[in-house]
N, C-alpha and C positions, 0 to 999 in steps of 0.2 A: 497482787499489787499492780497499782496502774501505773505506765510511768506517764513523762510528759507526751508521748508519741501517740499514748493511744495503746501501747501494748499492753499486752494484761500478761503479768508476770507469773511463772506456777513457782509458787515457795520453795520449789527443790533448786531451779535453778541458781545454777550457781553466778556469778559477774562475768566467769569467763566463757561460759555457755551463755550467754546472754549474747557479751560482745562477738560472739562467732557466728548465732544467726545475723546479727544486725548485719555484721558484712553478708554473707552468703546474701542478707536477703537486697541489701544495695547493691550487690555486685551481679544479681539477676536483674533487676529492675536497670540497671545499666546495661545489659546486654540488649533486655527487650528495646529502651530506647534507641540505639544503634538498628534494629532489625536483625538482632542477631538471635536467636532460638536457643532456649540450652533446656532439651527434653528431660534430662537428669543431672544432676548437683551431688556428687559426694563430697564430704568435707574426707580430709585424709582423718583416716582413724574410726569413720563412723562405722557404724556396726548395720544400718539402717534395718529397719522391722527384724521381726522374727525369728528371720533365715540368717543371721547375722552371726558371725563365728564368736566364741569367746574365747579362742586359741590363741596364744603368744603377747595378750592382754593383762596387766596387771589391773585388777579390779578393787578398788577401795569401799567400803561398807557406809553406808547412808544411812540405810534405815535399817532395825529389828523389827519383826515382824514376830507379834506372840497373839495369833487368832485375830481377833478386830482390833488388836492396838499396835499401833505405830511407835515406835523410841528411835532417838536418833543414840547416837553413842555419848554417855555424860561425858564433863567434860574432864579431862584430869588423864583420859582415857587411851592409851596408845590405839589410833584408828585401824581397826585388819582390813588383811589385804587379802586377795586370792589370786593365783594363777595358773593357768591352765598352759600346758605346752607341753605336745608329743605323749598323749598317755600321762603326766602327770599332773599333780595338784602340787603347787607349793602355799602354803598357809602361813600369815603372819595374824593369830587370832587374837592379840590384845595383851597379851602376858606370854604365854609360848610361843613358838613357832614349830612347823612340822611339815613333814609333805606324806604322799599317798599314790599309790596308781589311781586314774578315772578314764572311764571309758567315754567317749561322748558321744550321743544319736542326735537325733533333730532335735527333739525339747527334752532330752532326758539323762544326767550325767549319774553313773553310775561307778561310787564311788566307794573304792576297798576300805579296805583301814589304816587308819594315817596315825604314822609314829610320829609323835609328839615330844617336846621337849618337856622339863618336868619341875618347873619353878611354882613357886608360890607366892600371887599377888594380893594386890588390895581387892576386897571384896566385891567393887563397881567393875573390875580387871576381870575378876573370875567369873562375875555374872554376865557380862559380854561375851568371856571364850566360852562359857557351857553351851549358850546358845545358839552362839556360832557351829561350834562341834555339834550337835544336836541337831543342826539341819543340815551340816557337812555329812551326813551320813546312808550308808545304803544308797539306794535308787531316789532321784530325787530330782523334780521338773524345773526347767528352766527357761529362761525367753529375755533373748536379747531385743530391744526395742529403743535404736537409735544408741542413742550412747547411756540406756542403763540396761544392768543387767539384774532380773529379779530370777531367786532362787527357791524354791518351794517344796518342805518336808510335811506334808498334812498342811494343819494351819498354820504350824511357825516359816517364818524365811527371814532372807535376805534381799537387800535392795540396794546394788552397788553403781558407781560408775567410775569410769577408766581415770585411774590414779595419775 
């Protein structure tokens, strides 16, 4: 989407990621006017490329990832979370919740098995935790990029940002 400025909007973002570059990016162009240089810009919280930690972050779910198709979460739907801190996973997948040990490398979280709480929800509830669970699982790639974070089991994933 265009707005009135001229920016071209990407669908994921949200209103308050919107309004946070607008500042960052008035708040550099007012530096440059002054003569003032600012070689790097973190926003507090950002994760920036890659190299970006997803430790001590509460992570909320965006998108499902099932091979080439994209879902976001229906509506009706308690939104899961993930977090990661000190070796562990805590998991709120949509109807359960649970936690796990995870080891974490550069792009790859390896993840035990997470004991799960053991309710029984509506059927749009359970088709979100399976898949969640199911790329919660084992060895599984990861890449933090600015403030989202995509999770990768084969071709399923997850597509979160900081809740």
């Amino acid at each position: 989407m265009v707005s009135a400025t001229g920016y071209h909007r990407n669908d994921n973002e949200t209103e308050t990621e919107l309004k946070t570059k607008f500042t960052l990016i008035t708040a550099v162009i007012g530096a440059c006017t002054v003569g003032l240089v600012a070689p790097q810009v973190t926003l507090a919280g950002d994760h920036g490329g890659s190299h970006g930690s997803i430790e001590g972050v509460t992570w909320q779910l965006d998108t499902l990832l099932d091979g080439d198709v994209a879902s976001s979460v229906p509506v009706g739907v308690r939104t899961p979370t993930v977090t990661v801190n000190a070796g562990a996973l805590a998991l709120d997948a949509g109807c359960n919740t649970g936690s796990g040990d995870v080891a974490v490398g550069d792009d790859e979280l390896a993840i035990g098995p997470l004991i799960m709480t053991v309710m029984l929800c509506d059927e749009s509830s359970m088709g979100v935790e399976n898949h969640v669970l199911g790329v919660l699982t084992g060895t599984v790639d990861y890449d933090v990029d600015h403030r989202r974070l995509t999770i990768m089991n084969g071709d399923d994933g997850l597509i979160l940002h900081p809740a």
